[in-house]
C-alpha positions in Angstrom: 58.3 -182.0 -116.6 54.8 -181.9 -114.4 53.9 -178.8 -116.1 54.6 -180.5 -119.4 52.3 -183.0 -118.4 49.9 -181.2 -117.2 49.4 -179.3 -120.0 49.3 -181.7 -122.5 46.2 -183.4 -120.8 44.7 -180.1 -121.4 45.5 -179.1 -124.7 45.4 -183.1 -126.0 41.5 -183.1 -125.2 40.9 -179.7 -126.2 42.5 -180.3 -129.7 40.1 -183.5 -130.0 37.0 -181.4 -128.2 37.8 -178.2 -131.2 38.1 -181.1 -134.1 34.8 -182.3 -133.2 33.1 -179.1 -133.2 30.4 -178.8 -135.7 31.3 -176.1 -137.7 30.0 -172.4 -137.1 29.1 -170.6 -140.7 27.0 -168.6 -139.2 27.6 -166.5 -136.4 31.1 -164.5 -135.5 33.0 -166.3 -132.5 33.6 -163.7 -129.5 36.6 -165.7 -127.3 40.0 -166.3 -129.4 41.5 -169.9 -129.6 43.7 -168.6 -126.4 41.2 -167.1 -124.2 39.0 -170.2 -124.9 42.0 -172.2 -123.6 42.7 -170.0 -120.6 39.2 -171.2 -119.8 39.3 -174.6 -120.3 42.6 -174.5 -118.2 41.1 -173.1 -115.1 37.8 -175.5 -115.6 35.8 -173.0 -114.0 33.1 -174.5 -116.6 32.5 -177.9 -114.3 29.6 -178.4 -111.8 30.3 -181.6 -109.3 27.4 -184.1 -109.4 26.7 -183.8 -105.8 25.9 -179.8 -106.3 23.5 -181.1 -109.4 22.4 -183.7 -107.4 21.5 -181.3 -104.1 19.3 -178.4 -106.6 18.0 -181.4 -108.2 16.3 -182.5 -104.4 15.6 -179.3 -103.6 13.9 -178.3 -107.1 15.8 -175.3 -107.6 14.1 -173.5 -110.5 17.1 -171.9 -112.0 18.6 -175.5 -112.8 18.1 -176.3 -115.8 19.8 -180.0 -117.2 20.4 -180.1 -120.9 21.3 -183.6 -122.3 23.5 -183.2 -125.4 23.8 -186.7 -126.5 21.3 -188.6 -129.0 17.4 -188.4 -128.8 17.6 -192.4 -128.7 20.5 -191.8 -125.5 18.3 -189.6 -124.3 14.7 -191.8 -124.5 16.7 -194.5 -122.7 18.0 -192.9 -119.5 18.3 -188.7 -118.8 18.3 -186.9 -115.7 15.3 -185.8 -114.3 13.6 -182.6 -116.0 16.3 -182.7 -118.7 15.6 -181.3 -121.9 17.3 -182.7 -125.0 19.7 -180.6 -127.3 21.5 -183.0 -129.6 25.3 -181.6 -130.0 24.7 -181.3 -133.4 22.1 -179.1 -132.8 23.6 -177.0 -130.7 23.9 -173.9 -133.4 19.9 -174.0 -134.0 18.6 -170.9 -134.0 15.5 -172.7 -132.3 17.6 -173.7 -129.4 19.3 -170.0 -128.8 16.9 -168.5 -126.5 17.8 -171.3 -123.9 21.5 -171.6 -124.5 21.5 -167.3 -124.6 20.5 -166.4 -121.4 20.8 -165.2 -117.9 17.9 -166.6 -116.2 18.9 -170.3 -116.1 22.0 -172.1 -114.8 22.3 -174.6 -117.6 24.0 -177.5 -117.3 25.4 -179.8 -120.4 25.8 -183.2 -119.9 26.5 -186.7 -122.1 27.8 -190.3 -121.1 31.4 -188.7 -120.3 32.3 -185.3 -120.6 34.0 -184.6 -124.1 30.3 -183.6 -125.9 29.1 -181.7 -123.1 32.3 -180.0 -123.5 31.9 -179.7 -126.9 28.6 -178.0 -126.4 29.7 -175.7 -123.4 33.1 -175.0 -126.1 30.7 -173.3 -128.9 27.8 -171.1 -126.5 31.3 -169.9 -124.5 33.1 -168.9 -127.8 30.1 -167.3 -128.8 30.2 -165.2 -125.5 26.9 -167.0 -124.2 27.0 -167.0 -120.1 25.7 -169.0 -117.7 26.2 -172.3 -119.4 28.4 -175.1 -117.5 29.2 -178.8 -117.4 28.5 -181.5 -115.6 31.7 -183.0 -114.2 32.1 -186.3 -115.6 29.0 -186.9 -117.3 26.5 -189.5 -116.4 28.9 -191.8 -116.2 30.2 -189.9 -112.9 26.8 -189.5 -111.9 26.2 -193.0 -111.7 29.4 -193.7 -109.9 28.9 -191.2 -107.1 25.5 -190.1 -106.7 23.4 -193.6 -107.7 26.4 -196.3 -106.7 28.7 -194.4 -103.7 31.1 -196.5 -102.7 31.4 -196.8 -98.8 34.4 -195.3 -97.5 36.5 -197.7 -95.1 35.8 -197.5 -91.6 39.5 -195.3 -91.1 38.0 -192.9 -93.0 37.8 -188.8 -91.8 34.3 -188.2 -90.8 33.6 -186.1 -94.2 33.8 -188.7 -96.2 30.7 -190.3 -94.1 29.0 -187.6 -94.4 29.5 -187.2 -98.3 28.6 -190.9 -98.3 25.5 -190.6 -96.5 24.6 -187.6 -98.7 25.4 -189.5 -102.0 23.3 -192.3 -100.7 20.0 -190.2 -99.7 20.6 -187.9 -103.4 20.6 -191.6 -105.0 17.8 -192.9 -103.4 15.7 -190.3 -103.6 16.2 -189.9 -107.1 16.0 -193.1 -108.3 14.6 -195.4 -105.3 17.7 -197.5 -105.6 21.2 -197.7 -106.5 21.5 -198.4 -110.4 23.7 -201.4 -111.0 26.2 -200.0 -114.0 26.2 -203.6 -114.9 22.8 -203.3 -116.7 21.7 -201.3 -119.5 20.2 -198.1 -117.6 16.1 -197.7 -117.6 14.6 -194.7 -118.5 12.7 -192.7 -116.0 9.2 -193.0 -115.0 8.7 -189.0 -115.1 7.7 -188.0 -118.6 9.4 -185.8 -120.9 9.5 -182.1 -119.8 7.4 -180.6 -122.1 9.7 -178.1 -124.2 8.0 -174.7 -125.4 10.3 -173.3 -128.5 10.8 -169.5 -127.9 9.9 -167.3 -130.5 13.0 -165.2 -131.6 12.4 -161.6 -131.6 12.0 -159.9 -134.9 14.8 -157.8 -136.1 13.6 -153.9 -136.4 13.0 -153.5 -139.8 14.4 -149.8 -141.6 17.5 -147.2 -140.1 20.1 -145.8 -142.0 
C-alpha cells in the first residue's frame, strides 16, 4: 500500500507537469514517456537551496540561475544573476544555446517547483544535459535560506550548524531575513545583462 502511495505522488504531479507542457512541433523528443518517468522517480534533477545558496557566496562561474516564471515575477524579486526564460519560452530557438550545453550547471526555478519542472521536463526529453531544479522553488528558498527557523536547543549539533549556515547565506545575500508576510522586493543588483548567441549556420550542399 506505501508503494501505492508513493507512486501516485509521482506520477499525479508528473501527469499535471506533462499536461502543462507547451507543446513541441518542432523538434523530435529523445527520452520516451517511461525513461522520462524513471527520472523523475529518482529526482536526481533537484539541487537543495543551501548548495545554490553556497556557489551563489562563493560566485561559482559555472552556476547559472534561470527564472522560468513571468518577466513581471521576475522584475519583482529573482535570485541574484538570474536570467529570465519565461516557461513558455522555453522551445525558442534564441534560448537553445543556453539550455543546450555543457559548460553551465543551469538551474530552473519558479515560486514552487511544478514550472521549473516543467521546464527541466522538455530540455531532458529533448536529451539536453546539465540542466537541474531548484528544490522547492523560491518558495523553499525563502523558508530555509532567508527565514531559517532555529532549531530547539535538544537539537543534534548539525542542525546548528545548518542553521548558522542558513543564517550567514541569508544575510549575506539579502542583508536581512525577508519576512514572507510582505510582498518580496526586487533586488538592488541590476539585471544581468543577457547576450543572445548566434546559432550556428547549418552547412549548406551534400548529397
Amino acid at each position: 500500500m506505501k508503494a501505492r502511495i508513493i507512486l501516485a505522488s509521482v506520477l499525479i504531479p508528473l501527469g499535471l507537469i506533462i499536461a502543462a507542457v507547451p507543446e513541441n512541433t518542432t523538434k523530435p523528443y529523445k527520452l520516451t514517456a517511461g525513461q522520462l518517468l524513471e527520472e523523475v522517480k529518482s529526482g536526481t534533477q533537484f539541487i537543495g537551496p543551501d548548495q545554490v545558496a553556497d556557489m551563489i557566496i562563493s560566485k561559482d562561474p559555472s552556476l547559472q540561475l534561470i527564472d522560468v516564471r513571468s518577466a513581471a515575477e521576475y522584475d519583482q524579486f529573482r535570485l541574484p544573476n538570474a536570467m529570465n526564460i519565461p516557461l513558455v519560452d522555453i522551445l525558442n530557438p534564441e534560448w537553445e544555446g543556453y539550455i543546450n550545453q555543457d559548460v553551465k550547471l543551469n538551474v530552473f526555478y519558479s515560486n514552487g517547483t511544478n514550472a521549473a519542472n516543467e521546464a527541466w521536463m522538455i530540455t531532458r526529453q529533448l536529451g539536453y544535459k546539465n540542466n537541474y531544479v531548484l528544490q522547492g522553488g523560491l518558495n523553499y528558498w525563502v523558508e530555509t535560506v532567508m527565514n531559517p527557523e532555529a532549531p530547539e536547543s535538544a537539537s543534534p549539533n548539525e542542525e546548528f550548524l545548518k542553521y548558522n549556515l542558513r543564517r550567514g547565506a541569508g544575510m549575506a545575500l539579502g542583508g536581512k531575513a525577508v519576512d514572507t508576510a510582505q510582498p518580496l522586493e526586487a533586488p538592488s543588483a541590476p539585471k544581468p545583462s543577457v547576450q543572445k548567441k548566434e546559432r550556428k549556420k547549418r552547412v549548406q550542399g551534400g548529397c
